[in-house]
BAKESE-10705 format. One record per residue (C-alpha): chain; residue in one letter; x, y, z; residue number from 1. Coordinates in steps of 0.2 Angstrom, whole numbers, plus 5000, padded with zeros to 4 digits. Example, Ala and Ser with C-alpha at 12.3 -4.5 7.8 and 13.67 -1.06 7.14 Angstrom:
% residues 2
{"A","A",{5062,4978,5039},1},
{"A","S",{5068,4995,5036},2},
END
This chain:
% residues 464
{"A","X",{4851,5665,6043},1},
{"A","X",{4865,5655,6051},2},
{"A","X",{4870,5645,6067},3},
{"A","X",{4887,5641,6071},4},
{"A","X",{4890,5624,6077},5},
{"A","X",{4903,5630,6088},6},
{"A","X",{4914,5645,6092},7},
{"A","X",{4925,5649,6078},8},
{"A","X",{4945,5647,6080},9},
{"A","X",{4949,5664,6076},10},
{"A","X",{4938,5673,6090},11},
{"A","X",{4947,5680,6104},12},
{"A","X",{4941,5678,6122},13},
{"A","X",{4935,5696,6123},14},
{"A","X",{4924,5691,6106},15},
{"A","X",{4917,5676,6112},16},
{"A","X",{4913,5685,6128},17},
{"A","X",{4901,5695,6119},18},
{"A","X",{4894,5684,6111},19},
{"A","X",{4890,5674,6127},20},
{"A","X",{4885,5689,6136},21},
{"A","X",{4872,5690,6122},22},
{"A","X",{4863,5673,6126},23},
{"A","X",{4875,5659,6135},24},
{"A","X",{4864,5647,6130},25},
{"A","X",{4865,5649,6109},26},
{"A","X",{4878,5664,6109},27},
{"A","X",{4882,5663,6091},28},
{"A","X",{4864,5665,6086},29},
{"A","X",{4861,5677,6069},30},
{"A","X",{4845,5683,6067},31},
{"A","X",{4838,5682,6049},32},
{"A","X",{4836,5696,6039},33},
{"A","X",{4820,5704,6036},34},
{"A","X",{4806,5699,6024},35},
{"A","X",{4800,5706,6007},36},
{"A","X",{4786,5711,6019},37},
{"A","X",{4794,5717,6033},38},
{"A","X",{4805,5733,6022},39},
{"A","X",{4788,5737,6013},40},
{"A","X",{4781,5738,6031},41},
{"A","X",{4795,5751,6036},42},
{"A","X",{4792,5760,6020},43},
{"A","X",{4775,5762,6022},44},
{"A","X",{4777,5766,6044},45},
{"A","X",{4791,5781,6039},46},
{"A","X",{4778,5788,6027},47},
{"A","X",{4765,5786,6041},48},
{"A","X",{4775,5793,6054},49},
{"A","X",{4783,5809,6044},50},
{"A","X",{4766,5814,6039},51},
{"A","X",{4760,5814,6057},52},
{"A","X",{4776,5822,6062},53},
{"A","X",{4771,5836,6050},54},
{"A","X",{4755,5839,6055},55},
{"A","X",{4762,5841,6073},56},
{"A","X",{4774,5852,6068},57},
{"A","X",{4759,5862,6059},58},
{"A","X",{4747,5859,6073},59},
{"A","X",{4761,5867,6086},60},
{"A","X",{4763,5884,6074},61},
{"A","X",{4743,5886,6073},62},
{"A","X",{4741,5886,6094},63},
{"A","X",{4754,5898,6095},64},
{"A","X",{4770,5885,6102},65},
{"A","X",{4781,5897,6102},66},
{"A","X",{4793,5892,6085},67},
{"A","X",{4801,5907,6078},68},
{"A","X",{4795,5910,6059},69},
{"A","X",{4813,5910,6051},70},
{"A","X",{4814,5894,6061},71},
{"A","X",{4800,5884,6056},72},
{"A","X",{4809,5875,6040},73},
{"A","X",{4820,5870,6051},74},
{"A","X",{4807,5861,6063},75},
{"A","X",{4799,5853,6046},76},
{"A","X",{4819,5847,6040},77},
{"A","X",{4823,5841,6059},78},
{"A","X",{4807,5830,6055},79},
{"A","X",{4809,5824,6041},80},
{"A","X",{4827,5821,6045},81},
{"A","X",{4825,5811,6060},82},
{"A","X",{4811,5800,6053},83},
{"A","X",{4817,5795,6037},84},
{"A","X",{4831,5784,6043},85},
{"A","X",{4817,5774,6048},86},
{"A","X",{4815,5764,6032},87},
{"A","X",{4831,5754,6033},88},
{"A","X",{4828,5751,6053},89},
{"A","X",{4828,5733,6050},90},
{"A","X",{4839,5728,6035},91},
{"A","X",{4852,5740,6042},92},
{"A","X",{4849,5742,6060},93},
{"A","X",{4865,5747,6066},94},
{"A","X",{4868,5762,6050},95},
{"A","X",{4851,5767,6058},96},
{"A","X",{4855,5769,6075},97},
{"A","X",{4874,5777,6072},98},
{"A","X",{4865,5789,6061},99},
{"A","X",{4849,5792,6072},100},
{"A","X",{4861,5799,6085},101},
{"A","X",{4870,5809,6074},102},
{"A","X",{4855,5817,6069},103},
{"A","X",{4848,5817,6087},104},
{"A","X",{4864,5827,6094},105},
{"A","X",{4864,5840,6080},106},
{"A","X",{4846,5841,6076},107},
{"A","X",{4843,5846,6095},108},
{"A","X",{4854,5861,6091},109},
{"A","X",{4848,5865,6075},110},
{"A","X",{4827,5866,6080},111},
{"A","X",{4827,5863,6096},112},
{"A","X",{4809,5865,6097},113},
{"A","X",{4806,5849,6086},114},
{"A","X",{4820,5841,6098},115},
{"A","X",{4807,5839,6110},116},
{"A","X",{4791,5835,6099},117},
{"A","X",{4783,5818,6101},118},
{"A","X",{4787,5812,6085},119},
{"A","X",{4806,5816,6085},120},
{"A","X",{4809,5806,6103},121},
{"A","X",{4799,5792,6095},122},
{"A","X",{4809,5792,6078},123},
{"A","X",{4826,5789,6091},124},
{"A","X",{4817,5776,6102},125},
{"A","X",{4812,5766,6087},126},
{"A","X",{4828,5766,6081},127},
{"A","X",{4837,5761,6096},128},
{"A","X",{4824,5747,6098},129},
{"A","X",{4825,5742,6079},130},
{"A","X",{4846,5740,6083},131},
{"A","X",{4844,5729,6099},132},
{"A","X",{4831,5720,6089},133},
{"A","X",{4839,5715,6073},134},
{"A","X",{4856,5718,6074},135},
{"A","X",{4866,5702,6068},136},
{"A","X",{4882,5709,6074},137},
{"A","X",{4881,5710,6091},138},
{"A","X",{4898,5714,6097},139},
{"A","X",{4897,5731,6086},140},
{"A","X",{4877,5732,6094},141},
{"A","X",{4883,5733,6113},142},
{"A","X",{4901,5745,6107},143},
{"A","X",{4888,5757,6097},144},
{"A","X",{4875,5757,6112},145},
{"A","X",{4890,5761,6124},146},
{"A","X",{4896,5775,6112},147},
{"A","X",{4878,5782,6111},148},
{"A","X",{4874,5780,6129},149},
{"A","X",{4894,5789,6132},150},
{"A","X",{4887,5803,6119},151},
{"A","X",{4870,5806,6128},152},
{"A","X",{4879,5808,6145},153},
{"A","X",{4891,5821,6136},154},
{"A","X",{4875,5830,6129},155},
{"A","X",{4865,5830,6145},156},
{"A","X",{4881,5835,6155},157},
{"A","X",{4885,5851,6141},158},
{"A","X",{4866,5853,6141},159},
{"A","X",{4865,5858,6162},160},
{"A","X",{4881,5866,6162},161},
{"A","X",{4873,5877,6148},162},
{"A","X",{4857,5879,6156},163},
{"A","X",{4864,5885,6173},164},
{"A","X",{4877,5896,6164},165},
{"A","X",{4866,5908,6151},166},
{"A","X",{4849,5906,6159},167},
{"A","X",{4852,5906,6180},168},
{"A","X",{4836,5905,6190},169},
{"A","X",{4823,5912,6176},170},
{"A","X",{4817,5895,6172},171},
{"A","X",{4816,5893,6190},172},
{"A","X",{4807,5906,6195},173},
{"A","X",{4791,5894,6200},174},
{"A","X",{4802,5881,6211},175},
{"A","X",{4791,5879,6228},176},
{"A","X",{4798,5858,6229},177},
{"A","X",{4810,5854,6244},178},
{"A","X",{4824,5851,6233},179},
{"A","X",{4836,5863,6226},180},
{"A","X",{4828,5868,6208},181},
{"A","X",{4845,5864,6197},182},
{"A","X",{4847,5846,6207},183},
{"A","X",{4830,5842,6206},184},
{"A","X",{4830,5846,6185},185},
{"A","X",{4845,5836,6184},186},
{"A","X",{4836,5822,6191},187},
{"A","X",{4821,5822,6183},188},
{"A","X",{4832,5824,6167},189},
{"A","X",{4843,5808,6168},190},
{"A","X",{4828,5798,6177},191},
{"A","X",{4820,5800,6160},192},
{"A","X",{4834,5797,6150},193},
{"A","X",{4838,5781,6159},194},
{"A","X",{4818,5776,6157},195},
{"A","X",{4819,5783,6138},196},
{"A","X",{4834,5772,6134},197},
{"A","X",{4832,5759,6143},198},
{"A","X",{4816,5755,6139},199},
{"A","X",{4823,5754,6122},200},
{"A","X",{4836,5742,6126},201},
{"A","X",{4823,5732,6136},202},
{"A","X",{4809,5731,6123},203},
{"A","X",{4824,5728,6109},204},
{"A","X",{4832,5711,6119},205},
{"A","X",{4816,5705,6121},206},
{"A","X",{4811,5705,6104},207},
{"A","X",{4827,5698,6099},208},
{"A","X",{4826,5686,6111},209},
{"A","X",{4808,5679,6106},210},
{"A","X",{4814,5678,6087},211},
{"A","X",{4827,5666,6096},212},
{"A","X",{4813,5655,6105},213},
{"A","X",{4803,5654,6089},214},
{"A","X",{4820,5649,6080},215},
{"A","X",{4823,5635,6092},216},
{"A","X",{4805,5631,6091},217},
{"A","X",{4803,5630,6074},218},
{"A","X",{4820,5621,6072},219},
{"A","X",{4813,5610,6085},220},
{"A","X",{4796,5605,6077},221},
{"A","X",{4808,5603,6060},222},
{"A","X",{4818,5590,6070},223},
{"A","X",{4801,5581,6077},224},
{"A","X",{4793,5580,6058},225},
{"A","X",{4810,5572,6053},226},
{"A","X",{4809,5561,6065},227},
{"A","X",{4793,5555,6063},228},
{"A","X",{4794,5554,6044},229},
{"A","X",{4808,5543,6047},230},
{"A","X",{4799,5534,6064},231},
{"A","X",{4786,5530,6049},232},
{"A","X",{4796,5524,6035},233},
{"A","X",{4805,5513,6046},234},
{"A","X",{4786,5505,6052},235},
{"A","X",{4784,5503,6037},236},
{"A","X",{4799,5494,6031},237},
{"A","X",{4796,5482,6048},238},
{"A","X",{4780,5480,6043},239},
{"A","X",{4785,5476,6025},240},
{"A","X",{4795,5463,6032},241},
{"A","X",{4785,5456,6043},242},
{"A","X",{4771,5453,6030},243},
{"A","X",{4785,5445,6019},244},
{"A","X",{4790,5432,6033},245},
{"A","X",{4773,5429,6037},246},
{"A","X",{4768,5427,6017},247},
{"A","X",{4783,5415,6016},248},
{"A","X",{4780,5407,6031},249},
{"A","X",{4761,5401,6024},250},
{"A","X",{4762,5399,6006},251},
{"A","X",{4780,5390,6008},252},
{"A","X",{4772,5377,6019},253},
{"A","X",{4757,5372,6014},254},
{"A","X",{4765,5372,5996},255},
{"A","X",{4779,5360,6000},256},
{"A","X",{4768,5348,6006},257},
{"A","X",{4758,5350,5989},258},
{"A","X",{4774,5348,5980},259},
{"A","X",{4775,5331,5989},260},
{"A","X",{4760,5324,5987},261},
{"A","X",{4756,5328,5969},262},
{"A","X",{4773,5321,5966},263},
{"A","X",{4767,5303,5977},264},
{"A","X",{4751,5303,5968},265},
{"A","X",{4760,5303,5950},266},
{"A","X",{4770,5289,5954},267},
{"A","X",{4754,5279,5963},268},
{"A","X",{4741,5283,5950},269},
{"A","X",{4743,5268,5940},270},
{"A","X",{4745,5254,5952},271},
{"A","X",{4737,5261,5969},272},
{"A","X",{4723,5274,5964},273},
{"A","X",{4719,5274,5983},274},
{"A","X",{4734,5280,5987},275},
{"A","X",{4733,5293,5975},276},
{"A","X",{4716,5299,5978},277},
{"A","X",{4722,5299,5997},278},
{"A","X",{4737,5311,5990},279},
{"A","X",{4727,5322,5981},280},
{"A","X",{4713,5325,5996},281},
{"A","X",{4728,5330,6004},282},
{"A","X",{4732,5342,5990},283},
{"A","X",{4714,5349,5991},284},
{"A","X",{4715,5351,6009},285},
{"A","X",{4732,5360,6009},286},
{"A","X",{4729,5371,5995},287},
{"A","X",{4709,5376,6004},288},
{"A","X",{4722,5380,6021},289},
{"A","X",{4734,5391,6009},290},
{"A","X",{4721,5401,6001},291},
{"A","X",{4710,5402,6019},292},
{"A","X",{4727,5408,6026},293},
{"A","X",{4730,5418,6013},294},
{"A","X",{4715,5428,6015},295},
{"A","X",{4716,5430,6032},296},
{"A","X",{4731,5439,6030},297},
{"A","X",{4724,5450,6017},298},
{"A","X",{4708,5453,6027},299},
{"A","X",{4720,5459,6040},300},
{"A","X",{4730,5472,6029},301},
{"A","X",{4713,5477,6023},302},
{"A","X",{4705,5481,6039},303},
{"A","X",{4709,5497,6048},304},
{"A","X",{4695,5496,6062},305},
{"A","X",{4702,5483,6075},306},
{"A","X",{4704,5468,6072},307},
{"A","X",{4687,5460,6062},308},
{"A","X",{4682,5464,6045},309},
{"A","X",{4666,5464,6036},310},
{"A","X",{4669,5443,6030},311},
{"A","X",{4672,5439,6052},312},
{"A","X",{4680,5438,6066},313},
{"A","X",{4700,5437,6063},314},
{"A","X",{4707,5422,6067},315},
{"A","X",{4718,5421,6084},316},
{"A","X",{4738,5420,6078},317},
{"A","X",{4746,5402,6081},318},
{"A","X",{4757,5399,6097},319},
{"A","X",{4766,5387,6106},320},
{"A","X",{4751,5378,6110},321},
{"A","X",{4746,5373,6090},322},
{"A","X",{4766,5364,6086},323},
{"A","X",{4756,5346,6088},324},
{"A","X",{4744,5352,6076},325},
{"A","X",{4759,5357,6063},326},
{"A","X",{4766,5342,6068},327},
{"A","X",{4751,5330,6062},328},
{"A","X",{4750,5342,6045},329},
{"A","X",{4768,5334,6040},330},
{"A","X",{4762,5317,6041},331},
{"A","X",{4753,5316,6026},332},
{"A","X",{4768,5324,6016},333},
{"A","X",{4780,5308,6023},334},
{"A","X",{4788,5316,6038},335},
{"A","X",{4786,5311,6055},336},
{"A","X",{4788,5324,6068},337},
{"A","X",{4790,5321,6087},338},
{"A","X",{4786,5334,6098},339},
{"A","X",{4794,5335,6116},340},
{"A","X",{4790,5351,6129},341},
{"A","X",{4805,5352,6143},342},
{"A","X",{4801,5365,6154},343},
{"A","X",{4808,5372,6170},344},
{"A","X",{4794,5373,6179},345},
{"A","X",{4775,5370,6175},346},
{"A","X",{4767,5382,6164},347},
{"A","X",{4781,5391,6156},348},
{"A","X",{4778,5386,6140},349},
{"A","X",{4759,5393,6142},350},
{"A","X",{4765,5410,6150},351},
{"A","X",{4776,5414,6135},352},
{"A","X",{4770,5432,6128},353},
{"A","X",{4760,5431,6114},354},
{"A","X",{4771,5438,6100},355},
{"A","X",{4786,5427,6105},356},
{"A","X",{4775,5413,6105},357},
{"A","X",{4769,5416,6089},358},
{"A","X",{4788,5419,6080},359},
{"A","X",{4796,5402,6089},360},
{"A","X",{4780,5395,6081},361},
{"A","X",{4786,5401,6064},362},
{"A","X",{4803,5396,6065},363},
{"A","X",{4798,5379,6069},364},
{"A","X",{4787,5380,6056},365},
{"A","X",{4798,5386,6045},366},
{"A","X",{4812,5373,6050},367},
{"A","X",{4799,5360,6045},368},
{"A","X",{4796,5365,6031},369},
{"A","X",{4815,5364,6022},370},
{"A","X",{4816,5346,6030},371},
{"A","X",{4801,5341,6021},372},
{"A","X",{4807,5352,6005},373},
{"A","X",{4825,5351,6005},374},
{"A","X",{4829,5333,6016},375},
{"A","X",{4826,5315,6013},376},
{"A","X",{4823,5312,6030},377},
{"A","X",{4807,5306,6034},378},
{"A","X",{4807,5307,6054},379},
{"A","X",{4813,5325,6061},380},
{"A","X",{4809,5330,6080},381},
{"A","X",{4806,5347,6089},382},
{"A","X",{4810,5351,6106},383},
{"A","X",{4802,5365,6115},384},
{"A","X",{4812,5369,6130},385},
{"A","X",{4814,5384,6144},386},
{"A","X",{4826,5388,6158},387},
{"A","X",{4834,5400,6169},388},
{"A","X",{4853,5409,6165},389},
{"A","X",{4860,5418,6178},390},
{"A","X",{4856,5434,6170},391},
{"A","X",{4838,5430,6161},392},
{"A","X",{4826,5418,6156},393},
{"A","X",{4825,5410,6140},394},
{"A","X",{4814,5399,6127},395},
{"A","X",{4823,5388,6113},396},
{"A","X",{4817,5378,6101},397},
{"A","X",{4827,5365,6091},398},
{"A","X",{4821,5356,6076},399},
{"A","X",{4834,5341,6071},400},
{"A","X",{4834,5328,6057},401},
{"A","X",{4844,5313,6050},402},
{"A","X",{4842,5317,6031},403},
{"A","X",{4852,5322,6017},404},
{"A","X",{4851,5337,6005},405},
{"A","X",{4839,5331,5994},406},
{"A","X",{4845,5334,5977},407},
{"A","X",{4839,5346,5964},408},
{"A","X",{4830,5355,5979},409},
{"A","X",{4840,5372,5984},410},
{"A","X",{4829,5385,5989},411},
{"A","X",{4831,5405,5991},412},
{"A","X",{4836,5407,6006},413},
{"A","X",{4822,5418,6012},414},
{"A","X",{4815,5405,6024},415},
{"A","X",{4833,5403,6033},416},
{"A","X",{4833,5423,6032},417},
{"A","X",{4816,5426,6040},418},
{"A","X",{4821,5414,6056},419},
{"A","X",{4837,5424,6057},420},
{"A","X",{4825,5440,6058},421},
{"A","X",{4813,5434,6071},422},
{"A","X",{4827,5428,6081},423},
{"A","X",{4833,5446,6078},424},
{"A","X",{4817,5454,6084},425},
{"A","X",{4817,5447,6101},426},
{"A","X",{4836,5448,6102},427},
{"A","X",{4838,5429,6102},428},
{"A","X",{4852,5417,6096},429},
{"A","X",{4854,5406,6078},430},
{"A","X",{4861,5392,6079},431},
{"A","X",{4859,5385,6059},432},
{"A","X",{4868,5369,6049},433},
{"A","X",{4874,5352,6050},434},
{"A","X",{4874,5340,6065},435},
{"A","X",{4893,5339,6070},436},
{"A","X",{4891,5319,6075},437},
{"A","X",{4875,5314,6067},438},
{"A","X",{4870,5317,6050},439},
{"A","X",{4855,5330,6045},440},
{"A","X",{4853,5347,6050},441},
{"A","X",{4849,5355,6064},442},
{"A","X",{4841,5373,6068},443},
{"A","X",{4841,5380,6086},444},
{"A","X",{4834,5398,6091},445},
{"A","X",{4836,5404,6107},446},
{"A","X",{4825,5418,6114},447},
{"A","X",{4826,5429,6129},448},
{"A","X",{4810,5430,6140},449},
{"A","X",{4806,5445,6151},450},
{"A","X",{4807,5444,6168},451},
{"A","X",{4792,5438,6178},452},
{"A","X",{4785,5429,6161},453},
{"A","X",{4790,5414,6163},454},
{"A","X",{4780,5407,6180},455},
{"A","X",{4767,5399,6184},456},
{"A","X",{4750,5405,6179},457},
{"A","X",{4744,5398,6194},458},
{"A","X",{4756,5404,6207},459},
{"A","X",{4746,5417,6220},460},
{"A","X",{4759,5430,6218},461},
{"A","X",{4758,5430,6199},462},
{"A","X",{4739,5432,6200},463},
{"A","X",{4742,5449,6214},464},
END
């Protein structure tokens, strides 16, 4: 089987007009070979078909058709002759064909009386058919089916010009229709002729043509099955990474803040043991919201029913509305954390959709969480703002402090990494590094906001 991509250099005009004459739609179509299968079919259909076209040869001797004895092994050999070809219909269809007419033209001279048997006709019909069909060449299809349908005319013209000369009105002796008897035998001659070998045409492109469909067809369902193994993959790799970001996110801060109070409590234990069994409780409640976390996120992997699994109801996904709360969990590690909201109008800060809510939450907390791991600052502040460009809305968030690196302290990478990808993910902006005037760090994201998100939730044309 093969497709050409495109029509090859070589071709003249004439030759690519064929080839678009034969579908302009895929004109350099091949059909593919037949099966195993299909050639045993053949086989076993030319078997079929002789022995029924020697049994009608047999059954026309016994009623008396009227086959002269010294001719009669010429009927069986016309037969055989005509059907044989037949085996190689498919693998070879145009051999079949140029030979089938051969065979037809001097066969019909040779035993006349089989000429016209049921059999014989069929044995040329099918192998007309079988070249339409599966012919991969079809510039030599359509020349071979001219020079056939050229030879047939010749042989019908030599066959009435015969006919009116050596038999004259005999075999028209019963004529009572209105027409004249040779006009009227020409007719219905060529009428079937044209209905014998165009039905083998017709019934041949048509079965060329659906092998094409179910070609496209299955090319096509090839093309959809590739494309949704790869639609998969890449789901899978997005949710890979999404788990990753939202693993880091938990463990990384509720581990820092451990870090930091085990460390305090070390130093305090021997000359303030309140201070260190404050520390510690504040170990023990951040490890309890790790593991708590943790399991949440693994009750959600696990789960393929909804949303709940059989330990409870998942818990909601933070937003924009649960920053304080982050805010306050820093305190106990050292780090005072201002929160300010600017918004452009009331309520856009609530009417942010859910999943962008949720990821300018992680970058904040994320941002938060190197300041506390990675700065000695002791006082950072977050600003949540929105507003209106010319072309779109948008939602920022900006985390800025006045610390140093904190020495000894350089991390992976992965928490930077996994802001970059959120900001990715809603096709927002990263703005990442040191304060050009101040000292510290600073860590601004700007997302984009669809349309009509950011208004007020209680604005009468938002609720219609």
């Amino acid at each position: 089987m093969s497709t050409a991509a495109s029509a090859p250099e070589e071709l003249s005009r004439r030759t690519r007009l064929f080839y678009w004459l034969n579908d302009p739609e895929d004109p350099y179509w091949e059909r593919p070979g037949p099966t195993r299968a299909q050639r045993r079919h053949d086989v076993l259909g030319m078997v079929l078909a002789l022995g029924v076209g020697l049994a009608m040869v047999m059954f026309a001797k016994s009623f008396g058709m009227r086959i002269p004895a010294e001719a009669t092994w010429r009927a069986y050999l016309a037969v055989t002759l005509m059907v044989l070809p037949l085996t190689i219909r498919r693998a070879f269809p145009l051999i079949t064909l140029g030979l089938a007419s051969v065979l037809f033209l001097a066969l019909s001279y040779l035993s006349p009386e089989a000429a016209t048997s049921l059999t014989f006709q069929v044995a040329y019909f099918v192998s007309l058919y079988s070249a339409v069909a599966w012919a991969r060449d079809r510039r030599a299809l359509w020349i071979l089916s001219a020079l056939v349908i050229v030879e047939m005319a010749v042989w019908l013209t030599v066959t009435f010009t015969l006919t009116n000369a050596f038999t004259g009105e005999d075999m028209f002796e019963d004529a009572a229709g209105p027409i004249a008897p040779m006009l009227a035998y020409v007719l219905f001659t060529t009428v079937m002729n044209l209905g014998y070998f165009g039905g083998a045409i017709l019934i041949g492109r048509t079965a060329w043509r659906g092998a094409l469909e179910r070609n496209r067809a299955d090319a096509h369902a090839r093309q959809l099955a590739e494309q949704a193994g790869e639609l998969a993959r890449r789901a899978v790799v997005d949710e890979r990474i999404r788990i990753a970001r939202e693993l880091h996110d938990v463990v990384a801060h509720h581990v820092s803040v451990i870090g930091i109070q085990a460390s305090a409590a070390r130093r305090v234990m021997g000359r303030s043991p309140e201070q260190a069994t404050s520390a510690l409780r504040t170990v023990e409640s951040a490890s309890r919201e790790a593991v708590t976390e943790m399991r949440a996120l693994l009750r959600v992997l696990r789960d393929d029913g909804g949303g709940t699994s059989a330990h409870g109801a998942r818990q909601p996904e933070p937003d924009l509305t649960n920053v304080e709360d982050l805010a306050r969990s820093y305190a106990a590690a050292g780090l005072q954390v201002d929160v300010n909201r600017v918004e452009a109008a009331p309520g856009d800060l609530a009417a942010v959709p859910a999943p962008l809510a949720l990821s300018a939450y992680r970058c904040v907390q994320e941002s938060l969480t190197n300041v506390s791991h990675h700065s000695t600052a002791t006082r950072a502040q977050v600003t949540l703002r929105t507003g209106t460009s010319p072309d779109t809305q948008w939602l920022e968030v900006e985390v800025l402090d006045a610390g140093r690196p904190r020495p000894g302290t350089a991390g992976t990478g992965y928490g930077l990494r996994g802001i970059t990808e959120r900001a990715d993910l809603h096709q927002g902006i990263v703005e990442m590094g040191p304060r050009e005037h101040h000292p510290g760090w600073r860590v601004r994201v700007r997302f984009p906001v669809p349309q009509q998100q950011l208004t007020d939730p209680t604005d009468e044309r938002t609720l219609a």
